[in-house]
C-alpha positions as CSV (number, residue, x, y, z in Angstrom):
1,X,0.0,0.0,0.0
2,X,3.0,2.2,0.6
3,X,4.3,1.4,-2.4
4,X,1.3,2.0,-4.6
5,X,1.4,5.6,-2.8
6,X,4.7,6.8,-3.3
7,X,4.2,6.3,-6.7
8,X,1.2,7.7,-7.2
9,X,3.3,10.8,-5.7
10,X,5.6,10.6,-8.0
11,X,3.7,10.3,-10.9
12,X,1.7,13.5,-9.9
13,X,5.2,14.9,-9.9
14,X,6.1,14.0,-13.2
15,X,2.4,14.7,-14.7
16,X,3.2,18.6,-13.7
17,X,6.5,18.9,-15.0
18,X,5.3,17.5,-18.2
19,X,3.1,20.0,-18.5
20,X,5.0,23.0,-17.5
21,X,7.7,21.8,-20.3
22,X,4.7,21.2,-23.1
23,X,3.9,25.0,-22.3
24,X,6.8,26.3,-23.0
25,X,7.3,24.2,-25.9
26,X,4.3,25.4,-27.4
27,X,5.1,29.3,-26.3
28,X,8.7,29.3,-28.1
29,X,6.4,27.5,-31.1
30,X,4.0,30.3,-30.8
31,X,6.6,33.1,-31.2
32,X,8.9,31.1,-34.0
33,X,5.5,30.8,-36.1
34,X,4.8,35.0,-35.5
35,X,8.4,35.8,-36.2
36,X,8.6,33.6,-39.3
37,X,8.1,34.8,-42.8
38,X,5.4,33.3,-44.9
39,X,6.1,31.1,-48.2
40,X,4.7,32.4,-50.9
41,X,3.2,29.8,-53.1
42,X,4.0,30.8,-57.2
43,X,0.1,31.3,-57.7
44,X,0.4,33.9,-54.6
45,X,3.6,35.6,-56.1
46,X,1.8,35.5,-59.5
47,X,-1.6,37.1,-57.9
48,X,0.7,40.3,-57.5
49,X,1.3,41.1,-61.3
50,X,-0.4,43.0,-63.5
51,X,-3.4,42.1,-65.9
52,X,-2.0,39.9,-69.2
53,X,-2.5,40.9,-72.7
54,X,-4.2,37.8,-73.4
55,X,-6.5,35.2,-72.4
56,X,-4.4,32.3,-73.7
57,X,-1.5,32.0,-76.3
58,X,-2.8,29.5,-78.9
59,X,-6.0,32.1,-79.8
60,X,-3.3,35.1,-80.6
61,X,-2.8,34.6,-84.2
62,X,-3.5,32.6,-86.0
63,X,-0.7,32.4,-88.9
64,X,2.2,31.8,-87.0
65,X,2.4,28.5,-88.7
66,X,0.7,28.3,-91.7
67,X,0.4,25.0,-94.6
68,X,3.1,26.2,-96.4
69,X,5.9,26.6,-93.9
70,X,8.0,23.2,-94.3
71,X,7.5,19.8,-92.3
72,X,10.4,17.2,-90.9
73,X,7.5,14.6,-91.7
74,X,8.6,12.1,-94.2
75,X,6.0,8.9,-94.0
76,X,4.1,6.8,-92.2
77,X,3.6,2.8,-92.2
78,X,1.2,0.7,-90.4
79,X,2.3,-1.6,-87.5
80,X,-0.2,-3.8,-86.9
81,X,-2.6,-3.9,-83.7
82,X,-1.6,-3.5,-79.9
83,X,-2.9,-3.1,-76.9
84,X,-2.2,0.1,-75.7
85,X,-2.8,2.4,-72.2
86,X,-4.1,5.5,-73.5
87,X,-5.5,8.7,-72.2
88,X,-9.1,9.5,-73.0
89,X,-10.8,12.5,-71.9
90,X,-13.8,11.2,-72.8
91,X,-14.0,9.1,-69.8
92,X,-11.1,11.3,-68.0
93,X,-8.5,8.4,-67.4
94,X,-6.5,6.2,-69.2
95,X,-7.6,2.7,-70.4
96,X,-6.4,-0.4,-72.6
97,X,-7.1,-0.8,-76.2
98,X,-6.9,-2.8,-78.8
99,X,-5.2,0.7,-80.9
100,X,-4.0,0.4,-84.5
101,X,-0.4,1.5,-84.6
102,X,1.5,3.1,-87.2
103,X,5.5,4.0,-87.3
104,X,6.0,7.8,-88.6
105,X,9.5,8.8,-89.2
106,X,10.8,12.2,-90.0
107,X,14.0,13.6,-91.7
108,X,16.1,14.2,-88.9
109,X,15.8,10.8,-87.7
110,X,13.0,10.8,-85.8
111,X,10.5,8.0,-84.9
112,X,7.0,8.2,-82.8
113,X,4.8,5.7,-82.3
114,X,1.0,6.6,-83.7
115,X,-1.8,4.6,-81.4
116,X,-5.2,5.5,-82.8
117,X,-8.4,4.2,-81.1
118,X,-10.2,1.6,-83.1
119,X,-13.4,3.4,-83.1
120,X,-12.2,4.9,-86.6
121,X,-11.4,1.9,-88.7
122,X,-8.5,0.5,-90.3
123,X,-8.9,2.9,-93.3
124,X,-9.8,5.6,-91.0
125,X,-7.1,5.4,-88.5
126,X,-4.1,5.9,-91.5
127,X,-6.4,8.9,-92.6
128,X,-6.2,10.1,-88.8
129,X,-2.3,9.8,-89.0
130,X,-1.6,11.1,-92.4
131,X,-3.6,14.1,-91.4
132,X,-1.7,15.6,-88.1
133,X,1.7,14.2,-88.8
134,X,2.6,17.1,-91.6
135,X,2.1,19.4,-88.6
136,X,4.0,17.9,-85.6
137,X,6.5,18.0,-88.4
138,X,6.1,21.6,-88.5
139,X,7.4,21.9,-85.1
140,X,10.8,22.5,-84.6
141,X,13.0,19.3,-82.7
142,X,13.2,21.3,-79.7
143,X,9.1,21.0,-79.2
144,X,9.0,17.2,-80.9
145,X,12.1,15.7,-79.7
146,X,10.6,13.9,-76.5
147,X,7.3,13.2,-78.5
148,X,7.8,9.3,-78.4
149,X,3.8,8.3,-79.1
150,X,0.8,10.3,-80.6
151,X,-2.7,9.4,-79.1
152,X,-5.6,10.1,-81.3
153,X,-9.4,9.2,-80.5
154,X,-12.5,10.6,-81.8
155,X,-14.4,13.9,-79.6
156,X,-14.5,17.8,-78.9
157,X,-11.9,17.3,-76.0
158,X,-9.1,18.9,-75.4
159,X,-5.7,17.9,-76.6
160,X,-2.7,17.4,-74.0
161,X,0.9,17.4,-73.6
162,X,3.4,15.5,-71.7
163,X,4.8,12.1,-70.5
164,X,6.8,11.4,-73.2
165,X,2.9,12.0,-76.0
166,X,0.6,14.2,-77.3
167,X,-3.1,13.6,-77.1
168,X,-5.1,14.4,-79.9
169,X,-9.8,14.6,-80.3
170,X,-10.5,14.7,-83.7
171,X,-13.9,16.7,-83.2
172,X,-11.8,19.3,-81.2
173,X,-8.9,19.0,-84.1
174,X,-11.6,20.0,-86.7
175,X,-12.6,22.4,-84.6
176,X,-8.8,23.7,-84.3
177,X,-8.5,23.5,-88.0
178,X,-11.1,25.4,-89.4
179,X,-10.1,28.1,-87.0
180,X,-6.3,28.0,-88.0
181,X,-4.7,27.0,-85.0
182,X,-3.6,23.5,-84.8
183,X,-0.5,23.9,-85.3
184,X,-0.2,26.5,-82.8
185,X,-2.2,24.1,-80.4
186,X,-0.1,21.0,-81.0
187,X,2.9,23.7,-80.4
188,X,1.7,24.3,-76.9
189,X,0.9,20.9,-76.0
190,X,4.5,20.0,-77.6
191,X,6.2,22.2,-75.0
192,X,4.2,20.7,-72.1
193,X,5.8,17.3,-73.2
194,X,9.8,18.7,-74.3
195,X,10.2,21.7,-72.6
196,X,8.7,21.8,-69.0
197,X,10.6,19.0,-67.3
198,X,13.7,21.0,-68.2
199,X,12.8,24.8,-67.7
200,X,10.0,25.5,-66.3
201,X,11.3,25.2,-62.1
202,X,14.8,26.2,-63.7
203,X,16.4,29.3,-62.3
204,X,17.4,31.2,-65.0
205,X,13.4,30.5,-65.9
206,X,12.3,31.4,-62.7
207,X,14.5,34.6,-62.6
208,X,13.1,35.7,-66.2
209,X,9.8,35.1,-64.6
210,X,10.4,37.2,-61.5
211,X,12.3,40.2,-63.6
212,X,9.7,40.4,-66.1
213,X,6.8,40.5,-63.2
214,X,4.2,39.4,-65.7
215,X,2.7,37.0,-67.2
216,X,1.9,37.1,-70.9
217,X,-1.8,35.3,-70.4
218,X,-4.5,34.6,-67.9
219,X,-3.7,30.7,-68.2
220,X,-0.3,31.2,-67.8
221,X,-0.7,32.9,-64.6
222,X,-2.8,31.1,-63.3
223,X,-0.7,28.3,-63.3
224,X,2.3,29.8,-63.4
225,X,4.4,26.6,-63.0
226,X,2.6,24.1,-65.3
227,X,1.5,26.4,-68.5
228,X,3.7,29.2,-68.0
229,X,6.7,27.5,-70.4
230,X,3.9,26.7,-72.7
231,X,2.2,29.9,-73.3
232,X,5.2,31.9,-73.6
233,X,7.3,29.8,-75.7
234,X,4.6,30.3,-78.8
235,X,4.5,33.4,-78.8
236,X,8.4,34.0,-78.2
237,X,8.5,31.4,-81.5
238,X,6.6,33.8,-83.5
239,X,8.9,36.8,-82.3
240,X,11.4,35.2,-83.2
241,X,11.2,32.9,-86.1
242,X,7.9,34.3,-87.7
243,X,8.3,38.3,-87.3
244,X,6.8,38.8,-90.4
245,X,3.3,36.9,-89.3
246,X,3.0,39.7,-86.9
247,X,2.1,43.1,-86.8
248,X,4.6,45.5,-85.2
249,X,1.6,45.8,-81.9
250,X,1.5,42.4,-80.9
251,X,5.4,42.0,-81.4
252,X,5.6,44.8,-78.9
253,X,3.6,43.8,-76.1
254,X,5.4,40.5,-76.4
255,X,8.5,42.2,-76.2
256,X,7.7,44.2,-73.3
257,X,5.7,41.7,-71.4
258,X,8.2,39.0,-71.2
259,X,11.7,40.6,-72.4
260,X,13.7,38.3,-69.7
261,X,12.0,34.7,-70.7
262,X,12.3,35.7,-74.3
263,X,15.9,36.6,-73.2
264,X,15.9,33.3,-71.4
265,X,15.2,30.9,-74.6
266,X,17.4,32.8,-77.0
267,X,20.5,31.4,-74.9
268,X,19.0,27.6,-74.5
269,X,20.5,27.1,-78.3
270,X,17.3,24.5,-78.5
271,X,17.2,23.0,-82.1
272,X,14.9,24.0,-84.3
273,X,14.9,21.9,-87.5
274,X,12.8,22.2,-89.8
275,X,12.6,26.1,-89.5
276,X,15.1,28.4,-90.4
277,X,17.8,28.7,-87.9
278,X,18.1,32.2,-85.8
279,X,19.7,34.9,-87.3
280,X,22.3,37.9,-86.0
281,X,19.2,39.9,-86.8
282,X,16.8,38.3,-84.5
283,X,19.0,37.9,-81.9
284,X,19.7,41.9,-82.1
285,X,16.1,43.0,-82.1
286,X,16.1,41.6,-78.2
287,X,15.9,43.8,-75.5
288,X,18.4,42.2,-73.3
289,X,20.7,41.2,-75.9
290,X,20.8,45.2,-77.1
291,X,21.6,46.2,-73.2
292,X,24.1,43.7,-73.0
293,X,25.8,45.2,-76.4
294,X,25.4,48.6,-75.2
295,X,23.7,49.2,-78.5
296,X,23.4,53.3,-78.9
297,X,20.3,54.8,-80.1
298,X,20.7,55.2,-83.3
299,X,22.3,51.5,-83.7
300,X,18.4,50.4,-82.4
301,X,16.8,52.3,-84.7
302,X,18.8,50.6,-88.2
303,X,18.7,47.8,-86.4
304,X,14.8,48.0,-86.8
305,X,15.0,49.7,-90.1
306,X,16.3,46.6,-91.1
307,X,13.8,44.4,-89.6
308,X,10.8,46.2,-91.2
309,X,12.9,45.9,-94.5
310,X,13.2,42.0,-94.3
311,X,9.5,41.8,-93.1
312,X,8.4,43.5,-96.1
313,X,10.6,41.0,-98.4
314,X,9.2,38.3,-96.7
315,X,5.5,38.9,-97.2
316,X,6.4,40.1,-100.6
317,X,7.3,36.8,-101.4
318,X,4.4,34.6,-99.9
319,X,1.8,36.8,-101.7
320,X,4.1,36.0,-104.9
321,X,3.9,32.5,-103.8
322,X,0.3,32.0,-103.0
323,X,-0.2,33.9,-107.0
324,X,2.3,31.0,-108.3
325,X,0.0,28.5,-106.9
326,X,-3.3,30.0,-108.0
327,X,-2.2,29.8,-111.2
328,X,-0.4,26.1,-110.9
329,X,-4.4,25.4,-110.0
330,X,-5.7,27.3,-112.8
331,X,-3.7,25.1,-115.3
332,X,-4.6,22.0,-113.5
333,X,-8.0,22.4,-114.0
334,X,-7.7,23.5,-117.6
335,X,-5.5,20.7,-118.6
336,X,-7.9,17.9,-116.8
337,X,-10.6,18.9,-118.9
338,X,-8.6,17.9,-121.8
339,X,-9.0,14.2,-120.1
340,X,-11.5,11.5,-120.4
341,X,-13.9,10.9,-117.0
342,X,-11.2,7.8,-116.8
343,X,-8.3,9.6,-117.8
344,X,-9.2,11.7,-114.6
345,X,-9.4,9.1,-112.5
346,X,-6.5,7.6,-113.2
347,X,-4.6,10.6,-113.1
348,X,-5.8,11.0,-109.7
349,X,-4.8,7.8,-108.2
350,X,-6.0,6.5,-104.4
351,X,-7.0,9.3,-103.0
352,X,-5.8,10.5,-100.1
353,X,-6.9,12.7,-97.0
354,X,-6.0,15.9,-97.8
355,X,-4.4,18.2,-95.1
């Protein structure tokens, strides 16, 4: 009985020291937690910039890439049937089928697997290749070089970018088509899947981001770590590489709105087969690259003279070029009604889907 006393005592004891050291553990918690700074989250930092010039990138203009610009695609061949994992945002997840497969290769030497749902046909699945693989080949290597498989179904869904694919809806791609973005589209989902694992938590991205304190669209800042490599790297493309399917307004709020991420992918040196490689020129018209020279005034100003100048040439020659063909149609349809109905037809050949 004594026993059982003298250690109820001392467990009284230790109860109340227990206590007093909890409370002071919690009081120095307390004041660490008051004195602390807050983390910012990148939606919270991006909250704090000013309003973007755009809603999203894709919808900007739509002749940054255009039918005639050249493709790296060089063919397609069928590959039997597999069963395949693949992403459907019809039902929102991924699920195994029974997809037809096709190889497509392109000049520079690179190969992607094609997986198109059944639900189209044998004849109908090529079709569904033939008819988006001259525009991934549009892209340059830096946008298609971690492309390893191309998922197409039927629906108006979005497409998607990333783990090591692209997804593709048809519906939606129509949709895209007729109002002269896919390419554009397929750019930004392209980035998603080559670009973001690289740059988009880099530093010298995340310095660009916080230099230029603003975001070129809505989408990008609102999710300023998954869509902001994506949005801005289309329209730093068609600074860049398409100056003359811009007007001299929309290349300047680019320019001014993101000058530092611009900055930022004119020193990755990404590849950029099959469009025409960067010139002195280009590289000269950028902000950064003109402090960094110590360009004077009037060195900026020829600088742009000279710009304007090749712009001019340039659109010179695709209105030249679009006259060429209208009259290479012309003859074409003069000279097939010299034919018989099945002269025609087998002048024609199969027919294919056209593009």
């Amino acid at each position: 009985m004594h026993r059982i006393s003298g250690l109820t005592l001392e467990f009284g004891f230790m109860k109340r020291a227990i206590c007093v050291f909890m409370g002071i553990v919690f009081v120095c918690i307390c004041v660490q937690a008051k004195s602390a700074k807050p983390v910012s989250s990148p939606k919270a930092e991006a909250a704090g910039t000013p309003k973007p010039p755009f809603g999203g990138t894709i919808f900007v203009c739509r002749n940054i890439i255009t039918d005639d610009d050249p493709t790296a695609f060089k063919s397609v061949v069928a590959a039997g049937r597999g069963e395949r994992k693949m992403f459907d945002r019809r039902p929102g997840k991924p699920h195994k089928i029974n997809a037809y497969l096709f190889t497509a290769t392109f000049d520079d030497g690179q190969t992607m697997e094609i997986r198109v749902n059944p639900e189209f046909g044998a004849e109908g699945a090529m079709a569904q290749a033939k008819k988006y693989l001259p525009y991934i080949g549009q892209m340059p290597f830096a946008l298609r070089k971690d492309i390893e498989k191309v998922l197409i179904h039927k629906g108006k869904k979005g497409f998607g970018g990333g783990g090591k694919g692209i997804l593709i809806h048809t519906d939606m791609g129509d949709s895209y088509i007729r109002g002269g973005i896919l390419a554009e589209t397929l750019c930004h989902e392209a980035s998603h899947t080559s670009l973001d694992r690289t740059h988009s938590t880099a530093k010298g991205w995340l310095a660009a981001q916080k230099s230029d304190g603003a975001f070129i669209s809505g989408y990008a800042k609102g999710n300023p770590r998954r869509e902001d490599v994506a949005e801005s790297y289309l329209l730093y493309f068609a600074v860049r590489y398409k100056p003359h399917r811009i007007d001299d307004k929309l290349r300047e709020t680019i320019t001014k709105t993101i000058p530092n991420r611009i900055a930022y992918f004119d020193a990755q040196n990404l590849p950029m087969h099959p469009v025409a490689p960067l010139g002195a020129l280009a590289r000269l018209t950028c902000v950064d690259v003109q402090n960094q020279l110590k360009l004077s005034d009037d060195q900026k100003t020829q600088i742009d003279t000279l710009r304007l100048g090749l712009i001019a040439e340039v659109k010179k020659l695709e209105k030249q070029q679009a006259k060429i063909c209208d009259l290479e149609r012309q003859y074409d349809a003069k000279s097939t009604k010299l034919l018989t109905a099945g002269q025609r037809k087998a002048l024609e050949g199969p027919k294919e889907q056209k593009r």
